[in-house]
N, C-alpha and C positions, 0 to 999 in steps of 0.2 A: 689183646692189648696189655691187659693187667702183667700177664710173662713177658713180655718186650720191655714193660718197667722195671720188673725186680731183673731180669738180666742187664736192664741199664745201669741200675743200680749198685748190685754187683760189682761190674765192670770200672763203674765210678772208686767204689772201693780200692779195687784191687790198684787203680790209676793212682791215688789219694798214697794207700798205703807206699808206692813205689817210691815217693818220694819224699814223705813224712819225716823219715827219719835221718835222710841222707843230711849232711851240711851241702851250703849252698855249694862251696868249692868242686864235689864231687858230682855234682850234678851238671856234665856240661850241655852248654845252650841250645846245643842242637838235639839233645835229649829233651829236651823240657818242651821246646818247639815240636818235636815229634807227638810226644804228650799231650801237647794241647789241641792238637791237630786231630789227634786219636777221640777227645773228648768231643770236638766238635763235630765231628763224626759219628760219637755215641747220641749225643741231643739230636741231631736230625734222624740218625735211624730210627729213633724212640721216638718221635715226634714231638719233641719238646723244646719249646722255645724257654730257655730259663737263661742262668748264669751258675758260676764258679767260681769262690775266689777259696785258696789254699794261702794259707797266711803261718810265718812261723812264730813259733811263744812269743816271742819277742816282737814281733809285727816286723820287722827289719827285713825281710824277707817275702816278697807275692808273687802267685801266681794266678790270673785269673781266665775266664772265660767269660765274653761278654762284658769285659767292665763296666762300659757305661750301663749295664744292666745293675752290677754289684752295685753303684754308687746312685741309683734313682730311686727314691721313695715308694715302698710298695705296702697296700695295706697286706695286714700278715694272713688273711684268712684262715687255711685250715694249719698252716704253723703253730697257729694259736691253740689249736687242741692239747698239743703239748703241755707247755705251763699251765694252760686254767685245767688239767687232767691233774699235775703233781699238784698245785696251790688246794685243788678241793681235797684231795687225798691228805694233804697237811695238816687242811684244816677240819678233820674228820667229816665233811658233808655227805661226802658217802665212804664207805669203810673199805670198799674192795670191789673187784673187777663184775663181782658176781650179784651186788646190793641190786635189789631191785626199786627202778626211781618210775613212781606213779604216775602212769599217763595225766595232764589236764583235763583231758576229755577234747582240745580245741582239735578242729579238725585244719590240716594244714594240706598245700599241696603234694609233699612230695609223701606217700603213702604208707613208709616204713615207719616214718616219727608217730604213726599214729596209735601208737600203744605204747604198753608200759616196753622201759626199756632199764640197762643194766649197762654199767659206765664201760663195758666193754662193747656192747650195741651203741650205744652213743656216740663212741669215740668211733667207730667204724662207719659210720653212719651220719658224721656232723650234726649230731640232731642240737639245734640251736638253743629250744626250748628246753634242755637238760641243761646245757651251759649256760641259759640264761639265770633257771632255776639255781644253779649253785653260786652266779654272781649274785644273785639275790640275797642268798643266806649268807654268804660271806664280806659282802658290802666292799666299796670304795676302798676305803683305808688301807683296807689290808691288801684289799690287788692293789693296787701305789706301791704298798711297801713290798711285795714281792717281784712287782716289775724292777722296780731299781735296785735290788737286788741281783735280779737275775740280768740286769742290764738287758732287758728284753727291747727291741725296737727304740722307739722316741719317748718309751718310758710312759706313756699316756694310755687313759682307761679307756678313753674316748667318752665320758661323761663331763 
């Protein structure tokens, strides 16, 4: 399954890039239509129920897949590896990919968290308890101040 994703992905790409650059003028409707057609085609092969929206700089310009997907509240899950990945690295919590971050000892279910790990195991791995450990150490304030920066989601820590 994991190669039916990165070839989704891929293909996502390549879809993204074809039209990124174009102005809307040059892009006619029936291409775009083909386009989407193609992506929606890519999600069901891949088995993925998600969304799409292609938006230009200026926002004046969409394309999406699934809209009422784009426009519904969704918690961010493992999106969120991303930013609280760059915000600990910011905030020196761990130094690099390879710091070794010391097991608690708690024993959880899913069997891999259960050892020391390394913010490249971690991030692979969702291990919670590392990303809880680095909201810990970096506290409220500063995730606030870096979500609305990064204009991340509804901007909330959830605390």
């Amino acid at each position: 399954m994991f190669s039916k994703f990165k070839e989704f992905l891929f293909l996502m790409l390549i879809a993204v890039m074809a039209v990124a650059g174009e102005p809307e003028s040059t892009i006619e409707t029936e291409s775009v239509s083909n386009l989407l057609n193609e992506i929606d085609v890519l999600y069901h092969s891949a088995g993925i129920d998600g969304a799409l929206l292609i938006s230009s700089l200026d926002g004046d310009v969409e394309y999406s897949h699934n809209a009422d997907q784009v426009t519904s509240a969704n918690i961010p899950a493992s999106t969120f590896k991303i930013p609280n990945t760059l915000i600990a690295l910011e905030e020196e919590v761990v130094k690099d990919q390879f710091e070794i971050i010391k097991w608690d000892g708690v024993n959880r279910t899913y069997a891999p968290w259960n050892s020391d790990q390394t913010l490249a195991t971690a991030f692979a791995r969702s291990c919670v308890w590392c990303y809880q450990h680095f909201a810990a150490k970096i506290g409220n304030g500063k995730y606030q101040h870096y979500l609305d920066e990064f204009g991340y989601g509804n901007k909330k820590t959830g605390s």
